[in-house]
C-alpha positions in Angstrom: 0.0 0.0 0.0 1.1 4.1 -0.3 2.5 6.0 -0.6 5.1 4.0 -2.8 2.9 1.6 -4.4 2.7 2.0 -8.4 -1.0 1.6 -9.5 -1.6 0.0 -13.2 -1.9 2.3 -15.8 -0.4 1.5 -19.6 -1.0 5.7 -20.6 2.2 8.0 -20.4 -0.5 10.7 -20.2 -3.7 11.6 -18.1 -6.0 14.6 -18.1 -7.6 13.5 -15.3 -6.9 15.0 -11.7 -7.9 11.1 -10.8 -5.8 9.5 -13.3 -2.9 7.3 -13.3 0.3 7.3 -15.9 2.5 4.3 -16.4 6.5 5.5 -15.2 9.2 6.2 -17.4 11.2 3.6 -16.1 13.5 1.9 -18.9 15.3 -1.6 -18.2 18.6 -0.2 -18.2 19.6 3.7 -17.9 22.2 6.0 -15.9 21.6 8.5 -13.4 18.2 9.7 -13.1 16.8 6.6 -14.3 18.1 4.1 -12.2 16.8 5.4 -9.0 13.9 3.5 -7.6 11.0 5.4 -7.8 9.3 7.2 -4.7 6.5 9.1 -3.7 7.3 12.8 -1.8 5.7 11.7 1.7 8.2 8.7 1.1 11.1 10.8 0.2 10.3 13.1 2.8 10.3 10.8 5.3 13.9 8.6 4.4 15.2 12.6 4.3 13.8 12.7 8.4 15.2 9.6 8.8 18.5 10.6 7.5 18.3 13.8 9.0 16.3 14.2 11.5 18.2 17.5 13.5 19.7 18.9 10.4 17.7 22.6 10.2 15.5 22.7 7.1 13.7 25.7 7.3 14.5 29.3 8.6 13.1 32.3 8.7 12.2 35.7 10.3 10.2 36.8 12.5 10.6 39.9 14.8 14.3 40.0 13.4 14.8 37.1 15.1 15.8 33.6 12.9 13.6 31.0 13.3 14.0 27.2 12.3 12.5 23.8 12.0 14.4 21.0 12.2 13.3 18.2 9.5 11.9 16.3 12.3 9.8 19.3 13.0 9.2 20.0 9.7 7.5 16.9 9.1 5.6 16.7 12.5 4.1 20.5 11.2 3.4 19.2 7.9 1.3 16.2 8.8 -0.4 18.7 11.4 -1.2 20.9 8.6 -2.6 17.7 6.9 -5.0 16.2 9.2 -6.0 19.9 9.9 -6.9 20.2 6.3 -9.0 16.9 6.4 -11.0 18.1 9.2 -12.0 21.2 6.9 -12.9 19.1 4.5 -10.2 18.2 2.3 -11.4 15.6 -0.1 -8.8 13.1 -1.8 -7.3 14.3 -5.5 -9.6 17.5 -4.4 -6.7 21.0 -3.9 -5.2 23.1 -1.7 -5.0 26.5 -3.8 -2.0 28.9 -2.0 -2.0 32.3 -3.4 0.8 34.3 -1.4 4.7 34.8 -1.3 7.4 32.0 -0.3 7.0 31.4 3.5 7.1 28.4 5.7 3.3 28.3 5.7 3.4 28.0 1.8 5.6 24.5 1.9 3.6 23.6 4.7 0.5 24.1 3.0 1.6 22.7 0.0 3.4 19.5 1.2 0.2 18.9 4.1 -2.2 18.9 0.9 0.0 16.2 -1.0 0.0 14.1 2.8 -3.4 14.3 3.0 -4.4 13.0 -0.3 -4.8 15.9 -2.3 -3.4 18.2 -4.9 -1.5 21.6 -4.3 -1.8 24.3 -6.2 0.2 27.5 -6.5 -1.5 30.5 -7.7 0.5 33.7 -8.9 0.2 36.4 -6.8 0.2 38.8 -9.3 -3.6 37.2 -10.7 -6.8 39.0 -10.9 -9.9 37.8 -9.1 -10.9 36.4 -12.5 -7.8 34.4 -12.6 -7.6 32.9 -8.8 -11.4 31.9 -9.5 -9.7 30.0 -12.9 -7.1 28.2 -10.6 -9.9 27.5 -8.2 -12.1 25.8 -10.5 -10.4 24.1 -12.4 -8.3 22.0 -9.4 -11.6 21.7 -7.4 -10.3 23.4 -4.9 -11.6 22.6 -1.0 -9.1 25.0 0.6 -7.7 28.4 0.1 -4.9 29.3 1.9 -4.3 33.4 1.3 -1.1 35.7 2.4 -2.9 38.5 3.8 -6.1 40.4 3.5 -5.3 42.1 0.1 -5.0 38.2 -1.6 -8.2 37.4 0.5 -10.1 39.9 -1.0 -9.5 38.1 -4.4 -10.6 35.2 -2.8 -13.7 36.8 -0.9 -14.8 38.3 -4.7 -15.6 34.9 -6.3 -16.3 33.1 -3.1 -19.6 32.7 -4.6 -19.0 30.9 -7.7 -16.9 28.0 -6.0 -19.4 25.9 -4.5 -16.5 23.1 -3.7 -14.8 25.5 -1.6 -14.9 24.8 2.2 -12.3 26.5 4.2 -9.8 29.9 3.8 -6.8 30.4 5.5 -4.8 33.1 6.2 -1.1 32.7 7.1 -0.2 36.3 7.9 -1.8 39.2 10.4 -5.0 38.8 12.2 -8.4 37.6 9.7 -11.1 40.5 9.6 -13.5 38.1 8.4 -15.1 35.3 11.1 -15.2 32.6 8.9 -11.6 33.1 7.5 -9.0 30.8 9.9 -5.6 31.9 11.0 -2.3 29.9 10.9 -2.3 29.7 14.2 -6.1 28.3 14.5 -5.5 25.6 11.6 -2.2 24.3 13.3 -4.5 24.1 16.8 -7.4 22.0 14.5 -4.5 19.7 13.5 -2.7 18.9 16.9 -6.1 18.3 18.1 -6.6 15.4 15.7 -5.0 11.6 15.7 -2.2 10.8 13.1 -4.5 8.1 11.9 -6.5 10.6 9.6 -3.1 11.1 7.9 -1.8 7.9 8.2 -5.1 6.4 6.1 -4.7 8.5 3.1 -1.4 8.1 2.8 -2.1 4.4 2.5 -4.2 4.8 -0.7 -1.8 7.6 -2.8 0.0 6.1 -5.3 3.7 7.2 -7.0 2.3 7.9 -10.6 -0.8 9.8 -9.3 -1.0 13.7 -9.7 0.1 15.9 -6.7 0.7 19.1 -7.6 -0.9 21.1 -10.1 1.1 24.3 -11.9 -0.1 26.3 -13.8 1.7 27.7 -16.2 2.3 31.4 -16.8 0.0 31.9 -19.6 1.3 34.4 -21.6 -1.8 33.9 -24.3 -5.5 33.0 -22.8 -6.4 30.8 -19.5 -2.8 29.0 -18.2 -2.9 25.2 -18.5 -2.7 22.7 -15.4 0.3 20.9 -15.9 0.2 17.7 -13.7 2.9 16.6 -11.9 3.2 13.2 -10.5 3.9 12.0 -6.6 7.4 11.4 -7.4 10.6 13.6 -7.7 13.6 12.1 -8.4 15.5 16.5 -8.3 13.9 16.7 -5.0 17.1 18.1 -2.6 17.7 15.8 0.6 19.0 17.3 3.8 19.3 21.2 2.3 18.0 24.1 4.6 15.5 26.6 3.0 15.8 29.9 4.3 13.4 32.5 3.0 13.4 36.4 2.4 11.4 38.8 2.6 8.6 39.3 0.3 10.1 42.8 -0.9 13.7 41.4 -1.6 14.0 42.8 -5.0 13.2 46.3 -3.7 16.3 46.4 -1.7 15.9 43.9 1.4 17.5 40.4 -0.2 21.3 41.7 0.6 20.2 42.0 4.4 19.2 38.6 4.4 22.0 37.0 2.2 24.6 39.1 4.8 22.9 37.0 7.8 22.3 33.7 6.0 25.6 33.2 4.0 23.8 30.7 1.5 26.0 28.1 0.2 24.1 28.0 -3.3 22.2 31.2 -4.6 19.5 30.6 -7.8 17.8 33.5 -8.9 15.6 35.0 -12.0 17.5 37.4 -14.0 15.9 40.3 -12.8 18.2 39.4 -9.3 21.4 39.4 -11.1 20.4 42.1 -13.2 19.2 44.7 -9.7 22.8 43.6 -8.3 24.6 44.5 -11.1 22.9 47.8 -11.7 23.5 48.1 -7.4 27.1 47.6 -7.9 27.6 49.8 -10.8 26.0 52.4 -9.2 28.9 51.9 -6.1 31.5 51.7 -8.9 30.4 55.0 -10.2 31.3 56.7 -7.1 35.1 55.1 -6.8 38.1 57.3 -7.5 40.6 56.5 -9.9 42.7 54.5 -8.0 40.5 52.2 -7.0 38.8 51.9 -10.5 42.3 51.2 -11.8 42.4 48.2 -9.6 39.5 47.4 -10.0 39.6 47.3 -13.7 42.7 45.4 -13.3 41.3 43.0 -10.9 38.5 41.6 -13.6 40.6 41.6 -16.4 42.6 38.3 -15.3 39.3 37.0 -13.4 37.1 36.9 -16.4 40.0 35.8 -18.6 40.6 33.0 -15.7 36.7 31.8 -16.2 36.6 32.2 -20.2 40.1 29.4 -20.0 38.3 27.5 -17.8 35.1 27.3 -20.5 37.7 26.4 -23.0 39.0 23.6 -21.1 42.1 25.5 -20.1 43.0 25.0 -15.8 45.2 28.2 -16.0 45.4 30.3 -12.3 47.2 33.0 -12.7 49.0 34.8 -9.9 46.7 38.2 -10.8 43.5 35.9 -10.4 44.9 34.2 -7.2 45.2 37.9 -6.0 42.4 39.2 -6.9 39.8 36.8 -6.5 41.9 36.3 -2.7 41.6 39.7 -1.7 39.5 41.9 -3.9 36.7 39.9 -4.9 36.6 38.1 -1.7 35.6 41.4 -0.1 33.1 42.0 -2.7 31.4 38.4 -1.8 31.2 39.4 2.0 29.4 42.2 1.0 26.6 40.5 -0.8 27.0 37.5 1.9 27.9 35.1 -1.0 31.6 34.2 0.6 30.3 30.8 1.2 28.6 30.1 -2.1 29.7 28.2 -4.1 27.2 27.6 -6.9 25.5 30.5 -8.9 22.6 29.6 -11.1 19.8 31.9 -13.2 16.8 30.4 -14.3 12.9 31.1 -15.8 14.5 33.5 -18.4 17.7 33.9 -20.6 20.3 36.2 -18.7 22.5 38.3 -20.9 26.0 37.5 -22.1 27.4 41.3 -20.5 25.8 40.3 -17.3 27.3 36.7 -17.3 30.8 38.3 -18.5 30.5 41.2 -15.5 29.2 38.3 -12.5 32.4 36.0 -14.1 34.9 39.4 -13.8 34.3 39.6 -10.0 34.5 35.8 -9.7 30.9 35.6 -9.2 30.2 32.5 -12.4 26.3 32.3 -13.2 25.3 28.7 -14.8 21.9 28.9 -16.6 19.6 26.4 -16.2 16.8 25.4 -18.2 13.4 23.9 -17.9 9.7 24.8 -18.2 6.1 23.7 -15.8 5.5 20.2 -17.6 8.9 19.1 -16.9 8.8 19.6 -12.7 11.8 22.3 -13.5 15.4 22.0 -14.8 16.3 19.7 -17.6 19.6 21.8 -18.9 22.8 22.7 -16.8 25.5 24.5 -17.1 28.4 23.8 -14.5 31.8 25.1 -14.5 33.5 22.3 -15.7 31.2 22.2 -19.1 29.4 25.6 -19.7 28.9 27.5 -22.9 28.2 31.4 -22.6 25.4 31.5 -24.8 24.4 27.9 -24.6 21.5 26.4 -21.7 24.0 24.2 -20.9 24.0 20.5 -21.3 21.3 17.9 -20.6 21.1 16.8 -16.9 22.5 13.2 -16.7 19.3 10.4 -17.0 17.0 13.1 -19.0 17.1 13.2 -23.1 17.0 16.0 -25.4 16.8 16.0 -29.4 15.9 18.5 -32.3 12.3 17.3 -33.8 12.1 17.7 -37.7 15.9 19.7 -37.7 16.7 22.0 -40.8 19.6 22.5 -42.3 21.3 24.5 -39.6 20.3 21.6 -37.0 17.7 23.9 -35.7 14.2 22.6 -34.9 12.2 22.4 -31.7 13.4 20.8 -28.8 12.2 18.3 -27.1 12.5 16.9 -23.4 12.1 13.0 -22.6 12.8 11.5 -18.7 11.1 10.8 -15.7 10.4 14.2 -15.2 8.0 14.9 -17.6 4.3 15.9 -16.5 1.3 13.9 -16.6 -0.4 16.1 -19.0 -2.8 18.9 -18.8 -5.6 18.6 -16.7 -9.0 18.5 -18.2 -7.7 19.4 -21.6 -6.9 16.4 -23.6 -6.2 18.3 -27.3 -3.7 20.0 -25.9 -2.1 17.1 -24.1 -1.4 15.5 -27.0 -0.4 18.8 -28.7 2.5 18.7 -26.3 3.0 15.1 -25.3 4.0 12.6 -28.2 2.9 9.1 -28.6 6.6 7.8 -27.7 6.2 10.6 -24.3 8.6 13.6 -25.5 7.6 17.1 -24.6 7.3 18.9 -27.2 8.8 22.5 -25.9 7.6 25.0 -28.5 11.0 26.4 -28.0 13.3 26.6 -31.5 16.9 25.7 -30.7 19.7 23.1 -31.9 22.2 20.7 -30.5 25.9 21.0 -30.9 28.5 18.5 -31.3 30.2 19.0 -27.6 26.0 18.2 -26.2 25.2 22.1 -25.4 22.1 23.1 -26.3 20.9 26.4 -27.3 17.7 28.3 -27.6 17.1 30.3 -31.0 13.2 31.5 -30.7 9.8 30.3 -29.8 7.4 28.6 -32.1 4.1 30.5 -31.3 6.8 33.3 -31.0 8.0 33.3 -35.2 7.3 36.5 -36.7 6.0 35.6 -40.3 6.9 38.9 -42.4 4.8 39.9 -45.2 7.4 38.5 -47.5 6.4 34.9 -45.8 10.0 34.7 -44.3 10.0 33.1 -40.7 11.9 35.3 -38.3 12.3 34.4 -34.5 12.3 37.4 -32.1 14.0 36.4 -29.0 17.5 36.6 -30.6 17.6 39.8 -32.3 16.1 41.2 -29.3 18.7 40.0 -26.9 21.6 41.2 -29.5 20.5 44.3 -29.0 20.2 44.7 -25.6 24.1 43.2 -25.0 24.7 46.3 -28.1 22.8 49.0 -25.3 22.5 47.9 -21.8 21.0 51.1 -21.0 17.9 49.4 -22.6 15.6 47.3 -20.4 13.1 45.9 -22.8 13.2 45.3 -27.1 10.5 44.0 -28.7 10.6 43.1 -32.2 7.5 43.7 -34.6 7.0 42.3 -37.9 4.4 39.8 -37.8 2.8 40.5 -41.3 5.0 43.6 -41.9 7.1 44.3 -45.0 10.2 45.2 -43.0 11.2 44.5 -39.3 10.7 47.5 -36.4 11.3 47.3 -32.7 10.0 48.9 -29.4 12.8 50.0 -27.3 12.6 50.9 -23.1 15.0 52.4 -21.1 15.9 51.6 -17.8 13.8 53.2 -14.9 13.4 53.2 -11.5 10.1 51.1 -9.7 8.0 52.4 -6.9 7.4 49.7 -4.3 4.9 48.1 -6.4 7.2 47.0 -8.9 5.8 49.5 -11.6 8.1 51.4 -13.6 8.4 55.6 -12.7 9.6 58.3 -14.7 13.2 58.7 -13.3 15.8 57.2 -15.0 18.0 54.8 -13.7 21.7 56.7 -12.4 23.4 54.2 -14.9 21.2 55.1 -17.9 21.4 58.7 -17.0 25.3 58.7 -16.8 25.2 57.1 -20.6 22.7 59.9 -21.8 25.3 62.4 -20.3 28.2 61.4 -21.9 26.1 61.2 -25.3 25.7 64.6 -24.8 22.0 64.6 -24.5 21.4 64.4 -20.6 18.3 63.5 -19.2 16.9 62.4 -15.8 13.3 61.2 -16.9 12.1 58.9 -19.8 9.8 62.3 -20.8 12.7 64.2 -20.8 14.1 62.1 -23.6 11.0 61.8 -25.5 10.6 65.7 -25.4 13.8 66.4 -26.7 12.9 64.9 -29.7 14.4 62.3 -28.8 18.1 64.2 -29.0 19.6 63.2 -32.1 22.6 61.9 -30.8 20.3 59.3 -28.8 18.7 58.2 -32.0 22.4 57.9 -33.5 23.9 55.9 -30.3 20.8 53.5 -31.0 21.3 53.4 -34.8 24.6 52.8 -34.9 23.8 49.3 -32.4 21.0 48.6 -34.2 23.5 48.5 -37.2 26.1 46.4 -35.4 23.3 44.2 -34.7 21.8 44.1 -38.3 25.7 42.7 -39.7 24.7 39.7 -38.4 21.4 39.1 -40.0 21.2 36.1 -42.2 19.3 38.0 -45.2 17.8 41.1 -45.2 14.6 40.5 -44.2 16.1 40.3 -40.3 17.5 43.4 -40.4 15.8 46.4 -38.0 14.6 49.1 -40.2 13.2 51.3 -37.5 13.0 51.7 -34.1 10.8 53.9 -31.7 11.5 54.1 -27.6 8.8 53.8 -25.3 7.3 55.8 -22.6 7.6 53.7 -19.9 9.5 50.5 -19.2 7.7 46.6 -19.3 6.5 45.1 -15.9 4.3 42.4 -14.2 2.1 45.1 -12.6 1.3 46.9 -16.2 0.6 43.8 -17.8 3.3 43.7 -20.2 5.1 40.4 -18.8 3.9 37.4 -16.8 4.7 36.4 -13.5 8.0 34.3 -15.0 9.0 37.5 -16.5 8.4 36.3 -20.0 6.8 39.2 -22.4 3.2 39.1 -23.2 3.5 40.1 -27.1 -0.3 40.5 -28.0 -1.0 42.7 -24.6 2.3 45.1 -26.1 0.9 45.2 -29.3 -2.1 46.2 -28.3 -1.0 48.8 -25.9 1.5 50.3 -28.3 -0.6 50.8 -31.3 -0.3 53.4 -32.1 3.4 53.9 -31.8 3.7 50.7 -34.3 1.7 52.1 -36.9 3.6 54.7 -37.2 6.7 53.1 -37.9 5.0 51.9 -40.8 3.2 54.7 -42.3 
């Protein structure tokens, strides 16, 4: 009986939230796929076992740390869980969370898999529309809300969930009587015997679904992407500590200063706010200590660019200044104990990767999507590529379906990973999910002879030009962003169009909401200046005209960019800058920071036509 057992199925695929799927489980294999296969609650508990005093979560509260031991982790988790079956928790039924990372998030979401049911993130960014969706769809019996602004999503369409029982709130005091605090649902749940766990824990199986994610939907509702009760990349014995919810507006240092992780993976949009930090401090150096600096970062990134070529050179300068220099540097981020550094969710630039590898900082990317339960490419020191995703993770498979000429083709992802399928929507299951079980990606990208693979556009993405030439956005954008990293945002247009055009923003400032303001950022004003054409606001700048030497700057990288195209038909005729920067709150990108094309379309019109008049 559960939570191991493997219940028959002959289907690599279920839409079902009550469904089965037969185990990607070859005869022979390395890696990945020789590993015995086991549920979470079982993995979780040989983790306990193994280490049952080792601290696995930490965090704050009244500036003081906090922690839970794994033995404590997993005596609040199954607390959570019979809590949850009290309220009425109904097996394969959810547990929708809509809030920021916490330890009542994990707890919610791992008590909902212990109890026999389905967790379910929902973006905190979504409408009241959109948590209703999420609801829905998962049949959700519990709601477990941050604080009273995601509970007033919640208490909007409480109306149209009839299958909806219980709502929590993990933060501040409810207002509402009928809306639970942490602290009452933990009290429910000590209250109760472990044999309310214990029983449903008995009937889950491996290759049932336990976590629903949707993804990010970037065009119409997001699809349910099931995931199955087993994770093979789940981390044993590793401690969790968790910021604060306003880390990207300037509180994550603090916390990396007093934690000191010993691995660090972030979205772009962290490396990208430390590097803009840094130069900012740079700025203000005197000569001296630019000199060194600039000295300093000369051998290191040379020391990391040998070390991608397969050359084990330390130099005496590197030895220096990565000993002394950049060791300083580390303290003051708190990454002197790190020792792995990792972007994911989006492609980071090749000048960021270049400046984080010049103060000894090396990022590797990583590269996965929902349906695959996260990573599938790695890049590590030892075999990394600067403009690759890095190589296929060890007991996963990668190939190029219906290649061209060049190699290129989409990719496709095959291992034990792989999701379940979409829930309730079996068209686009099998849109995805081939007969033989590869994901199909959507993503456009090629193989090289060394194993690195690399990302050249989306599918869905391809601009068709009126000339019927296909012409993939994502690369042209990003050449021209490493040609002005004063720019924030590009966005190609030429879907339909007789010649190419793209939308350019400039880097701003954000108000605490994470919306983009008027000022320019100090680095971007610093390049206006010594273009001759300062400015201190993106209105400024669009006044002037915008300054002629601005449109030149931008022309002449646009041009640098364009001796590259393949034909002519890729080449940026025109270009226009925007008023205001792209951002979650404004609609223009999605919660993984990926851009919404038809909602900047839309928006910017106007603008477009123009280009084209």
């Amino acid at each position: 009986m559960g939570p191991d057992q493997i219940k028959p199925s002959e289907s690599l695929v279920t839409t079902d939230p009550e469904g089965s799927v037969r185990l990607r489980i070859p005869n022979s294999g390395k890696a990945i796929e020789t590993l015995p296969p086991i549920s979470v609650p079982g993995y979780f508990q040989r983790t306990v076992d193994r280490f049952p005093n080792k601290v696995a979560l930490g965090w704050k509260e009244a500036d003081t740390w906090k922690t839970f031991t794994y033995k404590e982790y997993l005596n609040e988790v199954r607390t959570t869980a019979k809590a949850f079956i009290h309220l009425g928790l109904e097996e394969k039924h959810s547990v929708c969370i809509l809030g920021f990372n916490s330890v009542e998030w994990f707890l919610s979401d791992l008590g909902a898999i212990f109890a026999g049911g389905i967790a379910v993130g929902i973006y905190t960014t979504n409408s009241p529309e959109a948590c209703k969706y999420c609801a829905e769809v998962s049949r959700a019996n519990i709601i477990v809300v941050e604080d009273d602004y995601q509970l007033q999503k919640v208490l909007n369409v409480r109306s149209s969930l009839p299958k909806l029982k219980a709502i929590i709130q993990y933060t501040g005091e409810p207002k509402h009587s009928d809306v639970l605090s942490w602290k009452q649902l933990i009290d429910i749940g000590k209250s109760l015997p472990d044999d309310l766990v214990d029983e449903r824990l008995r009937r889950i199986a491996i290759n049932e679904c336990c976590t629903l994610v949707f993804t990010s939907g970037t065009v119409g509702n997001p699809k349910a992407t099931h995931s199955r009760r087993r994770n093979p990349a789940m981390c044993g014995g590793v401690a969790v500590y968790f910021a604060d919810k306003n880390a990207l507006k300037g509180s994550l240092i603090n916390t990396l200063q007093e934690i000191r992780p010993t691995k660090f993976l972030g979205v772009p949009r962290v490396y990208e706010k430390i590097f803009e930090k840094m130069q900012q401090v740079a700025a203000q150096n005197g000569f001296v200590k630019k000199a060194i600096a600039s000295w300093a970062k000369q051998y290191t990134l040379q020391h990391h660019l040998d070390l991608i070529n397969g050359i084990q050179s330390k130099s005496w300068a590197y030895s220096l200044a990565s000993s002394v220099i950049f060791q300083k540097i580390k303290e003051a981020l708190g990454l002197q104990r790190c020792t792995f550094f990792c972007s994911a969710a989006a492609p980071l630039s090749t000048d960021i990767k270049k400046y984080f590898m010049s103060i000894d900082i090396p990022i590797m990317e990583c590269f996965g999507m929902s349906e695959a339960s996260g990573g599938h490419t790695l890049a590590v020191e030892s075999a990394n590529n600067l403009n690759s995703i890095g190589m296929t993770i060890p007991g996963l498979k990668t190939k190029i379906f219906q290649p061209d000429e060049q190699g290129q083709g989409e990719i496709c992802m095959y291992g034990r990973h792989i999701c379940m399928g979409y829930l309730n929507e079996p068209e686009k299951t099998v849109e995805a999910i081939d007969e033989e079980g590869w994901l199909h990606t959507g993503d456009l990208g090629k193989i090289d002879q060394n194993g690195f693979v690399y990302i050249t556009g989306r599918l869905k993405e391809l601009l068709i030009t009126a000339g019927g030439e296909n012409i993939p956005p994502v690369p042209i954008e990003q050449s021209l962003k490493q040609e002005l990293p004063n720019v924030s945002n590009a966005f190609l247009i030429g879907d339909k169009r007789k010649f190419l055009s793209i939308l350019i923003s400039l880097k701003t400032e954000v108000d605490t909401e994470g919306v983009p303001v008027e000022n320019l950022l100090p680095s971007t004003q610093n390049w206006l200046k010594s273009l001759g054409c300062p400015a201190a606001t993106v209105q400024e700048v669009l006044k002037a005209g915008p300054d002629p030497k601005l449109t030149a700057a931008i022309q002449e990288a646009i041009n640098r960019v364009n001796e590259k195209a393949t034909s002519r038909a890729q080449k940026i005729q025109k270009f226009s800058i925007l008023p205001a920067d792209f951002s979650v709150p404004t609609g223009e990108l999605g919660p993984t920071m990926k851009v919404k094309r038809r909602v900047v379309e839309q928006k910017y019109s106007t603008i477009i036509e123009k280009m084209y008049v």
